[in-house]
Backbone bond lengths (Angstrom), bond angles and torsions (degrees), N, CA, C in turn:
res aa  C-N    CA-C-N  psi(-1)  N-CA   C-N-CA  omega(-1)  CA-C   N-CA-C  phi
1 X - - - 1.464 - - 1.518 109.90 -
2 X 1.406 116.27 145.32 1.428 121.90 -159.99 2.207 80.53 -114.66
3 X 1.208 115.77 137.07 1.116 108.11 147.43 1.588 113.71 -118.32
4 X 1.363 96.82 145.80 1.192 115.63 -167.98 2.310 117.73 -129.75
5 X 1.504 90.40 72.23 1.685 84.89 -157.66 1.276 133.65 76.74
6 X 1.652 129.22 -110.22 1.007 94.42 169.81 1.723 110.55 -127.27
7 X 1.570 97.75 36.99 1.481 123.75 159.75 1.537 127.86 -87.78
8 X 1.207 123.35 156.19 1.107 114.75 -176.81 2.076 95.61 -125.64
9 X 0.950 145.14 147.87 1.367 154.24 167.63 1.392 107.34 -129.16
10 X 1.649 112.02 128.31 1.616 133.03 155.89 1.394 103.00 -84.95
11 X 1.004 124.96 136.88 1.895 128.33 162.99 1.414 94.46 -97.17
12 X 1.334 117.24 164.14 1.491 135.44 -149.63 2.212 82.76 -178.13
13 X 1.502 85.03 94.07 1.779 74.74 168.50 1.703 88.30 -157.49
14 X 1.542 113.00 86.54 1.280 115.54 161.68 1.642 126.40 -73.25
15 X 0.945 146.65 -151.22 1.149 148.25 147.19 1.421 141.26 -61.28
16 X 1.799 94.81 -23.20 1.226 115.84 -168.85 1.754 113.11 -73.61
17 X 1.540 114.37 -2.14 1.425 106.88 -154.70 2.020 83.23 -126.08
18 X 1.591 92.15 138.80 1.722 103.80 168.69 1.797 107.19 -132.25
19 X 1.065 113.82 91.92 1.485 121.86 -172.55 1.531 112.19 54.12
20 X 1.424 93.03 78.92 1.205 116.13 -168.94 2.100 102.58 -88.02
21 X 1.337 81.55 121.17 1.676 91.22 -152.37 2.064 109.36 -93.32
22 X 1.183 111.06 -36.27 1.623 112.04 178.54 1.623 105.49 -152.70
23 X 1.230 120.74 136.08 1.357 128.09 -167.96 1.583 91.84 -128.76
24 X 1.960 111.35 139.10 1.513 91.95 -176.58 1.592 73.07 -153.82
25 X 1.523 99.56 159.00 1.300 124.24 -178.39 1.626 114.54 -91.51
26 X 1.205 113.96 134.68 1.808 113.07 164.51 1.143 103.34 -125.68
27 X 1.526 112.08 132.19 1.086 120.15 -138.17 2.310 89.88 -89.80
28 X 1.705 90.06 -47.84 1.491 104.75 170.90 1.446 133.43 -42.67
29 X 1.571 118.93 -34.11 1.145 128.45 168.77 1.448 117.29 -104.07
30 X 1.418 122.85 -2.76 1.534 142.21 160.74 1.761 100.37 68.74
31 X 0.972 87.89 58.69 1.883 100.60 -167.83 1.063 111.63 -119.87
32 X 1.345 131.45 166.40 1.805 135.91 146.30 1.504 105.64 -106.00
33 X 1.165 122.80 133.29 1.513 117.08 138.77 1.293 121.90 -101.70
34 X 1.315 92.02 157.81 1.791 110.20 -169.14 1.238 112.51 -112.19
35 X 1.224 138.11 112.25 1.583 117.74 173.76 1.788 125.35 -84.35
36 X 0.604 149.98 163.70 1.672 129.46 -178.58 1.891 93.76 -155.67
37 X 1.216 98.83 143.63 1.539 129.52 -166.71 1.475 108.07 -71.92
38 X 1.663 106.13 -44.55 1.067 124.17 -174.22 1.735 118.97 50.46
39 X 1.536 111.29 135.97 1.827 130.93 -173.02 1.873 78.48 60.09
40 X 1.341 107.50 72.53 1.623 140.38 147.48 1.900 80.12 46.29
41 X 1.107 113.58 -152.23 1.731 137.47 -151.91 1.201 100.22 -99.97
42 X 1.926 110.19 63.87 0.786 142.19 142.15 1.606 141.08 -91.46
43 X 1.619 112.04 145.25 1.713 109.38 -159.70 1.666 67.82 -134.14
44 X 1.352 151.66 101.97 1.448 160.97 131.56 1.757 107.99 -109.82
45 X 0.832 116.83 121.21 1.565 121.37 161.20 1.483 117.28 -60.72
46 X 0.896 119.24 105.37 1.510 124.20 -142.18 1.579 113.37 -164.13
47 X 1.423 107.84 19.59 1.337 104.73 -165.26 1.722 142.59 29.60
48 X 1.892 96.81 4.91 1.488 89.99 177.10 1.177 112.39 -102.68
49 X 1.119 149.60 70.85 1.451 136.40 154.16 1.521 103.57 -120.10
50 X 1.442 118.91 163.21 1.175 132.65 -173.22 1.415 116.38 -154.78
51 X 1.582 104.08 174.93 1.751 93.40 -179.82 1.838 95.17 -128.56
52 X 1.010 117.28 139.90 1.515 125.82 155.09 1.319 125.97 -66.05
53 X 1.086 115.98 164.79 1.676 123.51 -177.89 1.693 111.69 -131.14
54 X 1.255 129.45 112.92 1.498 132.23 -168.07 0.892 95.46 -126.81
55 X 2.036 103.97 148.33 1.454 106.97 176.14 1.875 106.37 -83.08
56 X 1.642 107.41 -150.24 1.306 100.01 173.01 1.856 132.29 -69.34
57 X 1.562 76.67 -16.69 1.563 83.89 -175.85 2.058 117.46 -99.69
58 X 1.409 70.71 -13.21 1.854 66.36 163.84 1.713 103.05 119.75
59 X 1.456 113.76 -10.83 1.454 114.56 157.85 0.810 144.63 -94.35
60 X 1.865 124.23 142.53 1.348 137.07 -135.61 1.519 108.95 -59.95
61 X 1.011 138.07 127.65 1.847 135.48 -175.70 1.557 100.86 -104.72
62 X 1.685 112.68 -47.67 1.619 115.57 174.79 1.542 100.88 -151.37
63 X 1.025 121.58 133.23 1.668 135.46 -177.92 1.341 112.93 -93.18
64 X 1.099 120.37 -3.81 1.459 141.99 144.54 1.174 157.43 -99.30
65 X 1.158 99.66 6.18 1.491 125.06 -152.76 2.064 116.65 -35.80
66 X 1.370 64.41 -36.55 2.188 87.41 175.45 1.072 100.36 -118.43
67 X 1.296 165.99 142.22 1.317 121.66 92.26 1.260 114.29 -128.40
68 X 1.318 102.93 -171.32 1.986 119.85 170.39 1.913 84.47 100.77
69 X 1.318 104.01 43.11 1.487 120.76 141.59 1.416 117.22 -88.00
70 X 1.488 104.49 166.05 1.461 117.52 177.28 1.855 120.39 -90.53
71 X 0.810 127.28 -63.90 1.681 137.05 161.47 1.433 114.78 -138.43
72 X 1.652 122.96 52.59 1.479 116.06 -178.86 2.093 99.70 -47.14
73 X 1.546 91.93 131.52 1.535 109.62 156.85 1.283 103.38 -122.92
74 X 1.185 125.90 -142.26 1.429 150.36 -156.72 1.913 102.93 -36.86
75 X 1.728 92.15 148.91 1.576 84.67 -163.26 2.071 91.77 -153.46
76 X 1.110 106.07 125.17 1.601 103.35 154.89 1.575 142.04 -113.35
77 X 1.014 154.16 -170.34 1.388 136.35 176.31 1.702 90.99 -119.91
78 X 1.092 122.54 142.74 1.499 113.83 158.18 1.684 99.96 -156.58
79 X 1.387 85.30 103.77 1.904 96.13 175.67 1.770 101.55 107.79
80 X 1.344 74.96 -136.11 1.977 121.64 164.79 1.541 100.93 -66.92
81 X 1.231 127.29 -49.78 1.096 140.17 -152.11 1.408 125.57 -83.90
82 X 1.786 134.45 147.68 1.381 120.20 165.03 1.793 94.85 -127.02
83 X 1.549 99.18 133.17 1.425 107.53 -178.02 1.967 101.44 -98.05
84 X 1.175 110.38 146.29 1.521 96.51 -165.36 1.663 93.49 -143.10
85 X 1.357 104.39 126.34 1.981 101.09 177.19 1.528 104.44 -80.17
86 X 0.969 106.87 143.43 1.204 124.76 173.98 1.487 133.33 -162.24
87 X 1.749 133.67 119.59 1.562 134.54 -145.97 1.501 136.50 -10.21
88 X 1.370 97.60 -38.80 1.639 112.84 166.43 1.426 130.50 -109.07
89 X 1.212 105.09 19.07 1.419 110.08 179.03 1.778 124.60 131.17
90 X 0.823 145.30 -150.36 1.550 136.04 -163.41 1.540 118.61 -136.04
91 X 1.465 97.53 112.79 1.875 97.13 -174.71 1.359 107.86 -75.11
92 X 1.142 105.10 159.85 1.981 120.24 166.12 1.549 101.04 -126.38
93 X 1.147 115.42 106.21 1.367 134.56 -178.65 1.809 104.40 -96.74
94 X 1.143 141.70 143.89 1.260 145.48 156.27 1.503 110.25 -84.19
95 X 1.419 104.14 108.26 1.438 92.76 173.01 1.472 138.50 -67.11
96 X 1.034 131.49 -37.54 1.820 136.68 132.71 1.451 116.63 18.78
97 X 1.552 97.29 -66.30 1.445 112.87 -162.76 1.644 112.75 -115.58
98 X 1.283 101.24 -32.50 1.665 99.64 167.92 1.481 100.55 98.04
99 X 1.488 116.90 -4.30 1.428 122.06 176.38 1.321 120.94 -98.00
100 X 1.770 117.66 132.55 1.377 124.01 -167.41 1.604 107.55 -77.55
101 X 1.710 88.60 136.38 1.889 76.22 179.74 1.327 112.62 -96.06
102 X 1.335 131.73 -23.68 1.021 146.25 158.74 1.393 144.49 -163.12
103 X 1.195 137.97 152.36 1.513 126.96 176.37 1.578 115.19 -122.91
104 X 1.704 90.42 137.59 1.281 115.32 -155.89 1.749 96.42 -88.94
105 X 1.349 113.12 94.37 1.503 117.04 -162.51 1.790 94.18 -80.05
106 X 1.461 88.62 134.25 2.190 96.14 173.35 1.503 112.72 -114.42
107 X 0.988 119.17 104.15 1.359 150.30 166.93 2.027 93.64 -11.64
108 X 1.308 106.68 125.72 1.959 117.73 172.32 1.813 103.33 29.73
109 X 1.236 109.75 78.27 1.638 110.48 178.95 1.511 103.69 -96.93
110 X 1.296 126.56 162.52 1.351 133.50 -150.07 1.784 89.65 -126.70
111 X 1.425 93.48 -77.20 1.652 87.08 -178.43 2.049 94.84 -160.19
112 X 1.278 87.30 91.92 1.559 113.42 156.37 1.527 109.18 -26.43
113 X 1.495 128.21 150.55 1.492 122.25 173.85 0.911 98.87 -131.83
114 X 1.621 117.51 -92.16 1.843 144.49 -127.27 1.510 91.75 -156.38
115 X 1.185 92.53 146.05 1.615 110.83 -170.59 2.022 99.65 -131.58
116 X 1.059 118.67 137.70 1.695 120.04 179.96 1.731 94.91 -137.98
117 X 0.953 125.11 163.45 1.322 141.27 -171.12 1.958 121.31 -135.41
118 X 1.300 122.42 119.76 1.697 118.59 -163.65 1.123 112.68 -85.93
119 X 1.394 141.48 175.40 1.147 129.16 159.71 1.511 145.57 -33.20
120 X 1.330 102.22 -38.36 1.638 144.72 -179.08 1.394 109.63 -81.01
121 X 1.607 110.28 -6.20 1.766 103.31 -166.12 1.006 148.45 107.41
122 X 1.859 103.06 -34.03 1.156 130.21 -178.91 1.630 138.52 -66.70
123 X 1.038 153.07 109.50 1.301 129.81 -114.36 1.882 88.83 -137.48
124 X 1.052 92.74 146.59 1.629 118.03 -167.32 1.267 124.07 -111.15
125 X 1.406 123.14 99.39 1.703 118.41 -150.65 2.218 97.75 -105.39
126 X 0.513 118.04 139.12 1.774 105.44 155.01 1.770 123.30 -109.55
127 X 0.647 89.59 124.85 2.132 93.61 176.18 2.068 97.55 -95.74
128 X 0.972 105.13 113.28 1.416 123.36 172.49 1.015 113.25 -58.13
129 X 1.242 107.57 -72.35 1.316 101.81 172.00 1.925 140.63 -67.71
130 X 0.982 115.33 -3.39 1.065 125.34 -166.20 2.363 111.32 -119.03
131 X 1.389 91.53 -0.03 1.323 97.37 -172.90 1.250 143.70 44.73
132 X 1.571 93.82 51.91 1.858 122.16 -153.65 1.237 101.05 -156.80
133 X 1.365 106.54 131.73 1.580 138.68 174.74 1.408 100.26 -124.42
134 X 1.686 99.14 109.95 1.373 122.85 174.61 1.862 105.87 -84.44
135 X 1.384 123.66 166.60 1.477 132.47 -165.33 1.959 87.44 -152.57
136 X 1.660 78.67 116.56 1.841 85.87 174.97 1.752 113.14 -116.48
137 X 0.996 96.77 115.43 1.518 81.82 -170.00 1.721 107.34 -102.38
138 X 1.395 117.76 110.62 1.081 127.48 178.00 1.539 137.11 -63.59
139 X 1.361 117.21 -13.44 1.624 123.59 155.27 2.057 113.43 -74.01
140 X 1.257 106.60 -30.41 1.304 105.80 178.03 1.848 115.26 -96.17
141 X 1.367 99.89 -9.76 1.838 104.35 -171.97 1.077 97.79 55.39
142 X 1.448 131.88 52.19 1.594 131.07 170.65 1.751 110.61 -122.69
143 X 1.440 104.34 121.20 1.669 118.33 165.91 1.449 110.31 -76.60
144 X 0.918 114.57 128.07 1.899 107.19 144.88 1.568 111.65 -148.49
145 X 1.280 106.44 171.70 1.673 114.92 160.58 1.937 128.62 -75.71
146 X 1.574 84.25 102.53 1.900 75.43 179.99 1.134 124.57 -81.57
147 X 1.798 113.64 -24.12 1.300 109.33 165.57 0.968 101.93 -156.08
148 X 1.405 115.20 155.97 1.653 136.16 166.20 0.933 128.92 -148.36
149 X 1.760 115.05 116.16 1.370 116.90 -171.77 1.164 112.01 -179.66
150 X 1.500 123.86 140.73 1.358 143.27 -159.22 1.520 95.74 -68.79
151 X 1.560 132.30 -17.78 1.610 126.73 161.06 1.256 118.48 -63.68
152 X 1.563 124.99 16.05 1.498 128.21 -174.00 1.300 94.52 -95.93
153 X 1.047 115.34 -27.16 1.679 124.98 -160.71 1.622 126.39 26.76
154 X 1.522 97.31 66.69 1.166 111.69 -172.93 1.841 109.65 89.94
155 X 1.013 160.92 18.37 1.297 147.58 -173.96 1.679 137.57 -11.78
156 X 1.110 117.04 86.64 1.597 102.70 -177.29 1.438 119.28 -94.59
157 X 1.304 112.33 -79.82 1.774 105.19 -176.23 1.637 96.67 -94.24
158 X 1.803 93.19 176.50 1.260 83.42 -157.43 1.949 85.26 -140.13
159 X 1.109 133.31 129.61 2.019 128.57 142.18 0.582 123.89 -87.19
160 X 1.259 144.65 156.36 1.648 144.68 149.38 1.484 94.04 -100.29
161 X 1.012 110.34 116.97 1.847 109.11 154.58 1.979 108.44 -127.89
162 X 1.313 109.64 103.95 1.528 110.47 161.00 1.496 73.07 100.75
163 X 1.444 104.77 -138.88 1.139 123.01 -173.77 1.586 136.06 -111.03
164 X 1.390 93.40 18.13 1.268 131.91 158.70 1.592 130.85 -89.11
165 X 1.105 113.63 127.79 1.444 132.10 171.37 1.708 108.98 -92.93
166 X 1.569 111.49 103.76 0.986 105.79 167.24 1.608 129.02 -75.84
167 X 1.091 167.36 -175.76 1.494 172.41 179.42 1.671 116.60 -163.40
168 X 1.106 114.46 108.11 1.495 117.57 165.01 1.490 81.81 -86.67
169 X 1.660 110.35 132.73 1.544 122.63 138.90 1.028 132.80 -101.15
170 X 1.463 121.47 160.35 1.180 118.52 174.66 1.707 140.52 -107.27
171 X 1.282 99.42 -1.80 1.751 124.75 160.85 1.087 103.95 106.20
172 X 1.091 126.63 177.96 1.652 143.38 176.00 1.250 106.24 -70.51
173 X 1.640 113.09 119.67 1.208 121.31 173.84 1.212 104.92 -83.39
174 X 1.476 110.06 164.89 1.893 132.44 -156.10 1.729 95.09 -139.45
175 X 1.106 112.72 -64.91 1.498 136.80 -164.78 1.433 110.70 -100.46
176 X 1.114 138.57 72.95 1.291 130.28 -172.43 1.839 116.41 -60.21
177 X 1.334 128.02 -17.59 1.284 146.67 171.00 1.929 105.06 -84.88
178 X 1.241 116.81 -16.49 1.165 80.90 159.11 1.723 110.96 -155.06
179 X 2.050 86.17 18.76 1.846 93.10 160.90 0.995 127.49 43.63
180 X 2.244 99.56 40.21 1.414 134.13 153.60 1.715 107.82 -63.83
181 X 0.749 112.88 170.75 1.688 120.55 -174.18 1.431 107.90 -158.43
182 X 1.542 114.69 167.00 1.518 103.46 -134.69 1.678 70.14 -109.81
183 X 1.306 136.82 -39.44 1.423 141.72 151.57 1.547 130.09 -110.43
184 X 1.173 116.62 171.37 1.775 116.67 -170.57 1.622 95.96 -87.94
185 X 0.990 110.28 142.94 1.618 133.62 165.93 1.641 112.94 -27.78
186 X 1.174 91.28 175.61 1.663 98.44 165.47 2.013 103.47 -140.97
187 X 1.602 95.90 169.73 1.579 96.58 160.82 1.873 103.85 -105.71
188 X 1.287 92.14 128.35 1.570 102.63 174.10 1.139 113.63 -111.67
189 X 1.932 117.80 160.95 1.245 97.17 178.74 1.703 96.53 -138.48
190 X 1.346 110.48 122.25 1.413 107.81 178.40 1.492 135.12 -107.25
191 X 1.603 114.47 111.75 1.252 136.30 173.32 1.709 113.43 -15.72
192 X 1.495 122.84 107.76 1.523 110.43 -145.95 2.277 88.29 -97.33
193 X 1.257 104.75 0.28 1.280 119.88 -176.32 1.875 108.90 -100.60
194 X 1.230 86.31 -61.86 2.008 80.95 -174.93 1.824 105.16 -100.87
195 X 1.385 106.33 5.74 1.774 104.36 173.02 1.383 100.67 74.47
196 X 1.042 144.38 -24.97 1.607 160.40 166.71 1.791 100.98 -4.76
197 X 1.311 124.48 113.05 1.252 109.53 158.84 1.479 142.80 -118.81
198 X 1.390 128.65 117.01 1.342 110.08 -172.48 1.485 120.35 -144.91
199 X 0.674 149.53 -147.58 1.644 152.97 -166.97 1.200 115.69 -101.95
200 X 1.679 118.41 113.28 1.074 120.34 176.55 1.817 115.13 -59.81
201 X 0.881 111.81 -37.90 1.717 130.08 -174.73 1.493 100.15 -86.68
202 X 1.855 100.52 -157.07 1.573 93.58 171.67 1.241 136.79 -111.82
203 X 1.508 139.82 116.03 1.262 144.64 -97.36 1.492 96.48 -68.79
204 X 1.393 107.73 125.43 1.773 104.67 161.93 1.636 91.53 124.63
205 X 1.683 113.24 -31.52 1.458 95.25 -154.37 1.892 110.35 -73.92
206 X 1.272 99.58 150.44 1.666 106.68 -173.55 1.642 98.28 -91.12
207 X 1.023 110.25 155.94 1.965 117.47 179.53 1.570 111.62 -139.62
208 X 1.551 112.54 -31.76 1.593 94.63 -171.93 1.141 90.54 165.75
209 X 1.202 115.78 168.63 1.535 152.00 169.27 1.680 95.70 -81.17
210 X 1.479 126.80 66.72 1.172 142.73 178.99 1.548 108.82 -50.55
211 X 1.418 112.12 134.48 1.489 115.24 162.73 1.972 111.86 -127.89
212 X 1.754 102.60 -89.43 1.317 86.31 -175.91 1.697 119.78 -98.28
213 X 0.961 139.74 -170.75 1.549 155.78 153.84 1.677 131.22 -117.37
214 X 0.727 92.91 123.82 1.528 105.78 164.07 1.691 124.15 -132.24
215 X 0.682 120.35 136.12 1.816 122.26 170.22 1.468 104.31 -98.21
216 X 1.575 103.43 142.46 1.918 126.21 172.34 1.390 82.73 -132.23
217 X 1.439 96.93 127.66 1.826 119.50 156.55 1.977 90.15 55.41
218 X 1.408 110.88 -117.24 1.508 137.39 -173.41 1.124 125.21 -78.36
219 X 1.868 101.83 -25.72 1.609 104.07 -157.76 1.752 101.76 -124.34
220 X 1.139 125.98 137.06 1.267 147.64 159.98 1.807 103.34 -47.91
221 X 1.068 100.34 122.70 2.064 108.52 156.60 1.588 99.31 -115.36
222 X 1.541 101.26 127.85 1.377 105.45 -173.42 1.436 99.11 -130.92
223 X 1.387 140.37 153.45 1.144 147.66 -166.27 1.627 104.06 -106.90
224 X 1.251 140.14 117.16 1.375 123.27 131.60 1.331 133.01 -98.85
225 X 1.355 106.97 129.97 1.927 128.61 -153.29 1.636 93.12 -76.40
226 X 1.389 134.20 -28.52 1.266 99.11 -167.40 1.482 116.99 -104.56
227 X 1.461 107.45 -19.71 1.191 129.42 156.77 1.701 137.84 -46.98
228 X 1.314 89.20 -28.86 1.512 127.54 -149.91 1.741 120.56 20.53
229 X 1.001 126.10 84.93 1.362 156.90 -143.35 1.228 101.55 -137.47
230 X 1.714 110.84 150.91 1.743 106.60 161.09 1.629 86.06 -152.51
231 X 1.301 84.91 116.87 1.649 105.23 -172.64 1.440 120.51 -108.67
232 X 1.378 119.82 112.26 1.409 129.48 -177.96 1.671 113.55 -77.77
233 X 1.397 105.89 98.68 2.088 124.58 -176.21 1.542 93.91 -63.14
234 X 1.107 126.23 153.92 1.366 145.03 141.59 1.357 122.73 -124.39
235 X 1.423 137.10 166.45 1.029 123.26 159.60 2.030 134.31 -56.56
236 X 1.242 90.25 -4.67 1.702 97.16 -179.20 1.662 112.07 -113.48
237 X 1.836 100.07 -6.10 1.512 101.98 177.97 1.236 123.36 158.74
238 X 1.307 139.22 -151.06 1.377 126.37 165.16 1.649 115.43 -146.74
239 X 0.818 111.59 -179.47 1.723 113.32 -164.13 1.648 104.87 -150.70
240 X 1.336 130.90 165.27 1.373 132.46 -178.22 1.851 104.94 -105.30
241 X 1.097 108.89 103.48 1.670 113.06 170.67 1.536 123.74 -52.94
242 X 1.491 100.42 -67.74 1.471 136.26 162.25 1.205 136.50 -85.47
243 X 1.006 146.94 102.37 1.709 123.21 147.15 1.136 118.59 -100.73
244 X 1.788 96.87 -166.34 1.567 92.71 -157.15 1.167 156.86 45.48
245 X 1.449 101.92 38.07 1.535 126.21 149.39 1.455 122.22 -60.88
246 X 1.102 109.50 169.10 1.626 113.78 -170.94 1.755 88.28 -121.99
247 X 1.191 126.69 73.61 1.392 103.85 -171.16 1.736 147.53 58.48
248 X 1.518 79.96 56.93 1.575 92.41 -157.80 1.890 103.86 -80.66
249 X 1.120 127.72 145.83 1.528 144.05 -144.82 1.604 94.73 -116.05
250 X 1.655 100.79 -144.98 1.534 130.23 174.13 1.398 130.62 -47.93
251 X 1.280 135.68 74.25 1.160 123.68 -170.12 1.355 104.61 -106.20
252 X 1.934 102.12 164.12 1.389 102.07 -169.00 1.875 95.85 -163.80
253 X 1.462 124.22 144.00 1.177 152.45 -169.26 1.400 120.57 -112.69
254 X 1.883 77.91 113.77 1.967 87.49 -170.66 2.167 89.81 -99.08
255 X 1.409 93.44 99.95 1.137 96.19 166.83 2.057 132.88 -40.90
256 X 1.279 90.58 -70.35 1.987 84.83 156.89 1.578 118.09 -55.87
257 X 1.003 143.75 -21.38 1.203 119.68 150.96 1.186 121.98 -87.66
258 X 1.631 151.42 12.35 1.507 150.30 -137.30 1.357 101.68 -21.99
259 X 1.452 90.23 76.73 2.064 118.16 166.77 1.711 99.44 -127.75
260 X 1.159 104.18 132.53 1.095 132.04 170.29 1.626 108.02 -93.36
261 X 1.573 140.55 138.27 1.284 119.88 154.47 1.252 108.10 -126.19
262 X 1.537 120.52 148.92 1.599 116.97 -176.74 1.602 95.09 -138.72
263 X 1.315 113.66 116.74 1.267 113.87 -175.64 1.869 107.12 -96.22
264 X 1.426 124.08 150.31 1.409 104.39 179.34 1.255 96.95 -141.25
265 X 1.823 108.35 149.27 1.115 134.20 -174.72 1.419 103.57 -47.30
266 X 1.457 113.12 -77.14 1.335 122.30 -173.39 1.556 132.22 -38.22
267 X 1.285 107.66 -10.22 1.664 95.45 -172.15 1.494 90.76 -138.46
268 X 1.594 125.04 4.86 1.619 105.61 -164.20 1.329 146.69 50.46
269 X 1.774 102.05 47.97 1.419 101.47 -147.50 1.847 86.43 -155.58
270 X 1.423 129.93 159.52 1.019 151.99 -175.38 1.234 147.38 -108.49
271 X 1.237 128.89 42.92 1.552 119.87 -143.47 1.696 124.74 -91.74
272 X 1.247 114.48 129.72 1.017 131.48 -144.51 1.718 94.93 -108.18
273 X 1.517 105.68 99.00 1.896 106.52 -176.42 1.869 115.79 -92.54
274 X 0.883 104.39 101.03 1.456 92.53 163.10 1.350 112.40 -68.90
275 X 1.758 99.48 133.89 1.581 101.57 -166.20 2.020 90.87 -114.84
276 X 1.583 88.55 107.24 1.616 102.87 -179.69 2.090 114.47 -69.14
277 X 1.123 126.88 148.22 1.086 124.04 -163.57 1.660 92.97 -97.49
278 X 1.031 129.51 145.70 1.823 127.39 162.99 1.502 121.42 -73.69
């Protein structure tokens, strides 16, 4: 056990994980999945990436659970279902069976991220690189573009809470090789009705080299990868939870357990926070 304030963290970093990119809880099969990039913090189509299968406590159930993917990242549960990003567009896997039902292919993608899901179903992709948040709507098998615009400033993970689209960004890239930025990101929050975009915080302020999101109770835990930080948002601001990450990614909150997991690129490893109440 790692204590961390007035957190406590288990690490969970078997062998089974190679830039292990978003870990998400189902609540129905009482599991984690793990997605992993696979040949390290890599985006090559290459058939190696895969997803793991964990029980509640963080041990391995199947080390394969998926694979003979290309770079699965970003991943949500909605239902029955696990939606999983991946280079060309977004799988729908049945969790039950572990078999994909289909993938929702997106027309010239740049670099796929984080996937969030609305009330209605509707599922929320971001391309990083390309400054576009695609909307897949899975009763119609229909792609389109919901937004695009250099006010994304870079887009990485993504929430929906209400009727809001949250966005951790990650700033204006400079260096595309090592996805320096000329400033740190912001949290935005975009109007899922009038497309409207503006600052979750207070307008202008920079936070990080943004990757994933999750919400506990009120407050956002947001990851920045270069920093390696895990920073708890509020509506009046944000604060540093963690440091000293090695590039920590996708995190996500299994409410019945108040476990947090933040898996990070850099060390191949998983950490699993119990988030203690005061």
């Amino acid at each position: 056990m790692i204590g961390v304030g007035g957190l406590s963290a288990q690490e969970s970093n078997p062998p089974v994980y190679d830039a292990p990119d978003q870990a998400v809880w189902d609540s129905s099969s009482r599991s984690w999945y793990v997605s992993n990039l696979g040949g390290g913090i890599s985006l090559e189509r290459d058939g190696y990436g895969w997803i793991v299968k964990l029980d509640e406590t963080g041990a391995v159930i199947d080390p394969r659970w998926v694979e003979n993917l290309d770079a699965p990242s970003g991943m949500v549960v909605a239902g029955k279902l696990l939606y999983v990003v991946d280079r060309d567009g977004l799988y729908e896997i049945d969790i039950a069976t572990a078999k994909i039902n289909h993938l929702y292919k997106i027309t010239d993608p740049m670099f796929l991220n984080d996937v969030a899901v609305d009330s209605d179903g509707k599922l929320y992709v971001s391309d990083f690189s390309a400054q576009r948040i695609y909307r897949v709507d899975p009763k119609r098998k229909h792609v389109e573009i919901f937004i695009e615009s250099e006010k994304l400033d870079t887009p990485d993970g993504l929430y929906v809470d209400g009727n809001k689209l949250i966005v951790a960004s990650w700033g204006p890239i400079i260096d595309p090789a090592t996805f320096a930025t000329s400033r740190k990101g912001a949290v935005l929050s975009v109007d899922l009705k009038t497309k409207k975009i503006k600052s979750y915080l207070k307008e202008g302020l920079e936070v990080g080299n943004l990757e994933g999101i999750a919400k506990v109770g009120d407050d956002y835990y947001i990851t920045d990868w270069m920093s390696g930080l895990l920073l708890r948002v509020s509506k009046t601001g944000f604060e540093v939870v963690v440091s000293g990450l090695k590039n920590p990614t996708d995190p996500n909150y299994a409410e019945e357990l108040g476990v947090l997991a933040v898996p990070e690129h850099g060390t191949n490893r998983v950490l699993f926070i119990k988030l203690r109440k005061n």
